[in-house]
C-alpha positions in Angstrom: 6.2 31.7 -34.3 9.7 30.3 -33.3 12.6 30.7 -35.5 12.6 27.1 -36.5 10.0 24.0 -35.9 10.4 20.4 -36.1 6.6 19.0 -37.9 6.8 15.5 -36.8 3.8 13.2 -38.6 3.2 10.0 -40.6 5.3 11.3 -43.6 8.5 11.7 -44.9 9.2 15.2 -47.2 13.0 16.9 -46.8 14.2 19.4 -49.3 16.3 22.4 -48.8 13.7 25.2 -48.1 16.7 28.0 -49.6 13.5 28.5 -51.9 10.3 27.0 -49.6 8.9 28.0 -47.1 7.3 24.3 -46.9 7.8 22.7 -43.4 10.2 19.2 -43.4 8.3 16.4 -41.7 9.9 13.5 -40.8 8.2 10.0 -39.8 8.9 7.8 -37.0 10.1 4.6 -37.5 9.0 1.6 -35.0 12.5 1.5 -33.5 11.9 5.1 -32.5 9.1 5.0 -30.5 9.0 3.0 -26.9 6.3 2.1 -24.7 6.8 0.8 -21.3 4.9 1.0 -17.7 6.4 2.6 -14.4 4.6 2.4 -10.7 4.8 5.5 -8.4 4.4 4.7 -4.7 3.5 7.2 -2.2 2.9 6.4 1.6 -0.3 7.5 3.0 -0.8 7.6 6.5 -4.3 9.1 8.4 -4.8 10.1 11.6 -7.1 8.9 14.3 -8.3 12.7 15.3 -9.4 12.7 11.9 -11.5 10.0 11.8 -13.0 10.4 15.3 -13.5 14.5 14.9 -17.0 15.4 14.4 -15.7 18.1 12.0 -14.1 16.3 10.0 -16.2 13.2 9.5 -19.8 14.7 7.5 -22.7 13.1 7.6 -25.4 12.4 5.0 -29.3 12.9 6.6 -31.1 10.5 4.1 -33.0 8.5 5.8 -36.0 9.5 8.2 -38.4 7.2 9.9 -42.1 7.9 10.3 -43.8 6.9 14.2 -44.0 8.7 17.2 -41.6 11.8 18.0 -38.8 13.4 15.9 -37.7 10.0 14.5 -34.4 8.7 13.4 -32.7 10.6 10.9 -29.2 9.2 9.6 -27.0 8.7 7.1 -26.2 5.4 5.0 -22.6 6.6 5.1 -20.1 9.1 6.4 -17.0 10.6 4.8 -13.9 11.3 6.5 -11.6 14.4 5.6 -8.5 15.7 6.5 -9.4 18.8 8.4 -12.8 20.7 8.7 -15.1 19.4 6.1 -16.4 22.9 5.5 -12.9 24.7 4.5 -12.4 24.9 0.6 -9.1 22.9 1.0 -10.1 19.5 3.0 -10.2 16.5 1.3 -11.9 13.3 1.0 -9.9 10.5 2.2 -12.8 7.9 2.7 -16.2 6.8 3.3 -17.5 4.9 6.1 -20.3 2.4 6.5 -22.0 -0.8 7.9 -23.8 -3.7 6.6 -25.7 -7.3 7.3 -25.8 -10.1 5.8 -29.7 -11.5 5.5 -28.0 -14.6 7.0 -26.5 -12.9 10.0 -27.5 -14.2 13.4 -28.5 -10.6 14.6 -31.4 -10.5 12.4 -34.4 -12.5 13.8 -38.3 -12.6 13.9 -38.1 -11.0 10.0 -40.3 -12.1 7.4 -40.8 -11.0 3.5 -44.2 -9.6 2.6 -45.0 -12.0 -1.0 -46.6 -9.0 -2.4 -44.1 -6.0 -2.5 -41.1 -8.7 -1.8 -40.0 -6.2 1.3 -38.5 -7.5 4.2 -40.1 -6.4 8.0 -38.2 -6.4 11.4 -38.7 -6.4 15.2 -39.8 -3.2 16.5 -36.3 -2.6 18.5 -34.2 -2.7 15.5 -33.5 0.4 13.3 -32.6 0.5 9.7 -32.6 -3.4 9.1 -33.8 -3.2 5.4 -30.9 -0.4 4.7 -28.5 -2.2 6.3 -29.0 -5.3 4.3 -29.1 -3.5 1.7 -25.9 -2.1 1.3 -24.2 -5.2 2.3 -25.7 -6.7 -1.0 -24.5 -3.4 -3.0 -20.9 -4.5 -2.0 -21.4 -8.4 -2.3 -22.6 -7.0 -5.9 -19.7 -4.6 -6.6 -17.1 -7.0 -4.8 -18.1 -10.8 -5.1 -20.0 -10.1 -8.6 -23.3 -11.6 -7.2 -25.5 -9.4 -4.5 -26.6 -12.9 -2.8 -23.2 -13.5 -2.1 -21.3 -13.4 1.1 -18.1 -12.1 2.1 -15.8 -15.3 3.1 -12.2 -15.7 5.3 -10.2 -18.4 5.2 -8.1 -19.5 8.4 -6.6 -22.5 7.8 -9.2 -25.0 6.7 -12.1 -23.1 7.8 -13.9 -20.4 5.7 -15.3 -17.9 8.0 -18.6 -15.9 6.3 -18.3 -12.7 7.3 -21.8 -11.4 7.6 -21.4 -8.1 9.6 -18.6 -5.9 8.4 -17.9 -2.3 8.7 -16.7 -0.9 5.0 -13.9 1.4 4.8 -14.0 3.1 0.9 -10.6 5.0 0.2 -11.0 7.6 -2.1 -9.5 8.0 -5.0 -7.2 10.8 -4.1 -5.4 8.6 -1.4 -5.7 5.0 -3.3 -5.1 5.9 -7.0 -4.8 2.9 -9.0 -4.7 0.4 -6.4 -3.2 0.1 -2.8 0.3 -2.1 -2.8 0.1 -5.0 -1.4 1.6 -5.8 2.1 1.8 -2.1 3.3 -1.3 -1.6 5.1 -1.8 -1.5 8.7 -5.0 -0.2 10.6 -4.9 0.3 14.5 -8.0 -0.1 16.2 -9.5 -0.7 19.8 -10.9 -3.8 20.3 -12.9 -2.8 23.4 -15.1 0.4 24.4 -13.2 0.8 27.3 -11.6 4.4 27.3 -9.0 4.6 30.3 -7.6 8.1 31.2 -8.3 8.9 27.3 -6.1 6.6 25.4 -7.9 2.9 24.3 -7.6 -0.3 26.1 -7.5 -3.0 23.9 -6.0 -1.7 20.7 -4.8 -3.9 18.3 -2.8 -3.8 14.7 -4.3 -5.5 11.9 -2.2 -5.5 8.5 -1.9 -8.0 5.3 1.1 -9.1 5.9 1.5 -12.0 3.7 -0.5 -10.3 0.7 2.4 -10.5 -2.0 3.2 -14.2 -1.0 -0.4 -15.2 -1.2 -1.6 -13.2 -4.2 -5.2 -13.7 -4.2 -7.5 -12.7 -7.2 -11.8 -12.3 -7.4 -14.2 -10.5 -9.2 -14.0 -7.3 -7.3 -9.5 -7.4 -8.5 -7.2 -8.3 -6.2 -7.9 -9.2 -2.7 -5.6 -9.3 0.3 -6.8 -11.1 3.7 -6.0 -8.8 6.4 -4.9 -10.3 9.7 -3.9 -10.0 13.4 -0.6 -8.6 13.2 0.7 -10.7 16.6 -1.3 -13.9 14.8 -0.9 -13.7 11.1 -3.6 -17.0 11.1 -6.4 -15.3 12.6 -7.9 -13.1 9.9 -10.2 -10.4 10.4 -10.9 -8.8 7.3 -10.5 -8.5 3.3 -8.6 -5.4 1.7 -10.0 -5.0 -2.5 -6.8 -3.4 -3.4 -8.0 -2.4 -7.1 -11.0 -1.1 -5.8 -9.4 0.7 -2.4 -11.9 -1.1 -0.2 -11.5 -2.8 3.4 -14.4 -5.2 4.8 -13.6 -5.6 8.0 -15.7 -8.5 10.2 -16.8 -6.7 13.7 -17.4 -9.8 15.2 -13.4 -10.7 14.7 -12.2 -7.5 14.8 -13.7 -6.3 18.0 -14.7 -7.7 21.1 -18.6 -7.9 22.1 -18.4 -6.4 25.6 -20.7 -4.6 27.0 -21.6 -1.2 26.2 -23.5 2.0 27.7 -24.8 5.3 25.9 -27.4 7.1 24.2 -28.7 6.3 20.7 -31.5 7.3 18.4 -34.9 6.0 19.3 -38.4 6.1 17.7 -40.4 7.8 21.1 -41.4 11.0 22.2 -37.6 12.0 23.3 -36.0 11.1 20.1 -33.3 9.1 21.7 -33.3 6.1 24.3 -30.5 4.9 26.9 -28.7 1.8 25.7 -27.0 -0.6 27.4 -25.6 -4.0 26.1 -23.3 -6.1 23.8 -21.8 -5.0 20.7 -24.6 -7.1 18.7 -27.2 -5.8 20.3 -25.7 -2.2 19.4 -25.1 -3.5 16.0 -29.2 -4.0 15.4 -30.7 -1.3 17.7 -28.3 1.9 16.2 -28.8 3.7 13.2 -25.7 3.7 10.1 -25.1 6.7 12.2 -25.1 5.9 15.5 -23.1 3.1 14.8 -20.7 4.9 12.8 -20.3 7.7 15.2 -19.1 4.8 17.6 -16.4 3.1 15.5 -15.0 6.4 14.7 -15.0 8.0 17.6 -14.0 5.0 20.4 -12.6 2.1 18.2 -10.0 4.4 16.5 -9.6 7.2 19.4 -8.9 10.3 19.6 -5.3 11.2 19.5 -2.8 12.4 16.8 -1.3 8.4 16.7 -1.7 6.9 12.9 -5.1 5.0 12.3 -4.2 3.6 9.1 -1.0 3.4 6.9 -0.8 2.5 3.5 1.4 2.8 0.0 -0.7 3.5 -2.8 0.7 2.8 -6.6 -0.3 5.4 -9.4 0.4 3.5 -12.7 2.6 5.9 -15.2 1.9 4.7 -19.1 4.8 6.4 -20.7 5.7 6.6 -24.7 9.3 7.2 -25.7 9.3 9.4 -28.9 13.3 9.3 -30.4 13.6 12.2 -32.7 16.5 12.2 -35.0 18.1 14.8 -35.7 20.5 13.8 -39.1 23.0 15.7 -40.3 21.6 17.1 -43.6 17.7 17.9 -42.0 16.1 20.7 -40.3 18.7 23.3 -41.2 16.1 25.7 -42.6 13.2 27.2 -40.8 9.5 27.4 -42.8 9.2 30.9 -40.7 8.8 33.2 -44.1 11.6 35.7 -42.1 14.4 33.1 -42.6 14.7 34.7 -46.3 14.4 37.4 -47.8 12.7 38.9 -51.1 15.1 37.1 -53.4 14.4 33.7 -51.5 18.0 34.2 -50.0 18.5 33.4 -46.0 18.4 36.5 -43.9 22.4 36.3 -42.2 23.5 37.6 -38.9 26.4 39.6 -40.4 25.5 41.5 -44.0 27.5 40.8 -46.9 27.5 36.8 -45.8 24.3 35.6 -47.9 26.7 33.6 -50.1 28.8 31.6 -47.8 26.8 31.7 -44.5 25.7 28.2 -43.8 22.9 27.1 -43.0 21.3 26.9 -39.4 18.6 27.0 -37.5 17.7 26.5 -33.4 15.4 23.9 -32.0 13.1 25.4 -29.5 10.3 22.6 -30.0 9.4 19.7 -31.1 5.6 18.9 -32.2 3.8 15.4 -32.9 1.7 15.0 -35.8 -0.9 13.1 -36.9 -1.7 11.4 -40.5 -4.3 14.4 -41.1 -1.7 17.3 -39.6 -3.5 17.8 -36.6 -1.2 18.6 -33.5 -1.2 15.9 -30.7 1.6 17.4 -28.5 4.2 19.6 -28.1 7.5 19.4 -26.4 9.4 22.2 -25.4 13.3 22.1 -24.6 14.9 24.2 -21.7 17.3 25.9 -24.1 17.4 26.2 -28.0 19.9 23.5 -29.7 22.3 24.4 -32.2 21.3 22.4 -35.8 23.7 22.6 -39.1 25.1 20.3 -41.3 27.8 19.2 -39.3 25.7 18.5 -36.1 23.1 15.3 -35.7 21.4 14.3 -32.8 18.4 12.8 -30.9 15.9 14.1 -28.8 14.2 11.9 -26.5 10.2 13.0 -25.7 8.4 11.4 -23.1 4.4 11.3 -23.4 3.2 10.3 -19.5 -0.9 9.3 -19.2 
């Protein structure tokens, strides 16, 4: 136990403790205790190896179809890290996925079986009920109503957005919300690879976001737009929530496209070759995924996205007075002796030694005595009767 302590709870009891050993407690008044609310910004930048490496982005195998050959196996989602997903030390930084809207134009010859209310789709589509679905889990999260769509608004038109790609930050990177007007994604707009860097690529940003503060059930919604064409929106950034739902069909351009995706036949996989739409139905999550990531942000060490997040600081000021005539005895039973007289540096003083203790700590009390905190000072502080002061705590949550 320290030499001296300072018992700070909702009561009031000072004596001279030449003959106690009783602790002094003193209560705060209202003038002595402050609350106020700081913001912490931190800029967060990441990559575009990160998001197209295959070692860094994991996949999630959940979902297997039945039929002829090995199937389709995918995710619903990927997460991207920051280095190889397998090391103790990567981190999260967000997940990835893609949705419809059941009133998308790429959806056609569907119907709803009026017994087990499940909806069927053409035979060259893949994962058309998933899909849908977790564009509802968003419109439910986001918009407050899973029947809901997604909506931009350019001018005096509201564009639905009914096939977007949803970027989730984590936590880690977004804490309490992302500030408005500081993010910017990069992205090609085309497939086309030349000589390994992107053709195409374009900066979208929400540039305009603090002006035109914009408020829904999912928090606080920015539009994002074309950086060169602030009027020609692309996307909505749910700053609260750390989530980007960006529209393909203004983000990117539906060229045409060549490759390899997942197939129900004997081979497992079938060649494709087509528009971005087409793509859009006939992938798997993962297929599609694995495409954004790994052509529409490319593959080089240039910055994908860019953003300041805000970590809200709650802070209460705790004033604790220090008056001229309090806390100059310690409850620690060594501060006396047998004969209740204080134990002095130099013998034959006991008489005419004043007084004095060191402040090493200072603890808060509640009504019932039980400790709530303790605050510890970088250097013990002279207390008599001819020294008052303050000491200012600071509780941060």
């Amino acid at each position: 136990m320290n030499h001296v302590q300072l018992l700070l709870i909702a009561k009031y009891i000072h004596r001279k403790q030449r003959d106690s050993s009783t602790a002094v407690f003193r209560e705060f008044e209202s003038s002595e205790v402050k609350t106020e609310t700081d913001v912490l910004d931190q800029l967060m930048d990441i990559l575009q190896n990160d998001i197209s490496g295959s070692t860094t982005r994991r996949k999630y195998q959940v979902f297997v179809t039945g039929g002829v050959g090995p199937g389709v196996t995918s995710s619903l989602f990927q997460t991207v890290f920051d280095q190889d997903y397998t090391l103790q030390t990567a981190n999260p930084m967000f997940d990835v996925t893609f949705g419809l809207s059941v009133s998308s134009s790429l959806i056609t010859a569907s119907y709803t079986d009026a017994t087990t209310g499940k909806s069927y789709y053409p035979s060259q589509s893949v994962m058309m009920r998933e899909k849908t679905d977790i564009y509802k889990l968003f419109a439910q999260t986001l918009l407050g109503d899973a029947a809901s769509e997604f909506q931009l608004t350019s001018g005096s038109t509201t564009i639905t957005v009914r096939e977007p790609l949803f970027i989730c930050f984590k936590r880690l990177i977004m804490r309490d919300r992302i500030k408005r007007e500081t993010f910017g994604i990069r992205l090609m707009q085309t497939a086309s690879l030349v000589s390994g860097a992107g053709t195409g690529a374009k900066i979208f940003t929400d540039v305009g976001a603090s002006a035109n503060k914009e408020l829904s059930y999912g928090g606080q919604v920015s539009t994002v737009v074309d950086s060169g064409n602030t009027t020609y929106p692309v996307g909505l950034l749910y700053t609260d929530r750390g989530v980007l739902v960006l529209d393909t069909q203004r983000a990117f351009y539906s060229g045409s496209m060549t490759g390899t995706i997942d197939a129900v036949n004997a081979a497992g996989t079938v060649a494709f070759s087509g528009l971005l739409n087409q793509f859009l139905v006939s992938a798997s999550i993962d297929d599609i995924l694995d495409h954004m990531c790994s052509v529409r942000f490319s593959n080089s060490a240039n910055t994908a996205i860019v953003f300041q997040n805000e970590t809200i600081i709650n802070s209460t000021l705790f004033f604790c007075k220090f008056d001229a005539d309090e806390f100059n005895y310690s409850s620690n039973p060594t501060y006396i002796d047998a004969n209740n007289r204080i134990v002095v540096i130099d013998p034959g003083q006991e008489e005419s030694q004043r007084a004095f203790s060191f402040i090493t700590s200072v603890g808060g009390y509640d009504v019932h005595d039980n400790l709530l905190w303790v605050a510890k000072l970088s250097r013990p502080i002279l207390k008599d009767s001819q020294r008052s002061f303050v000491i200012r705590t600071r509780i941060d949550y």
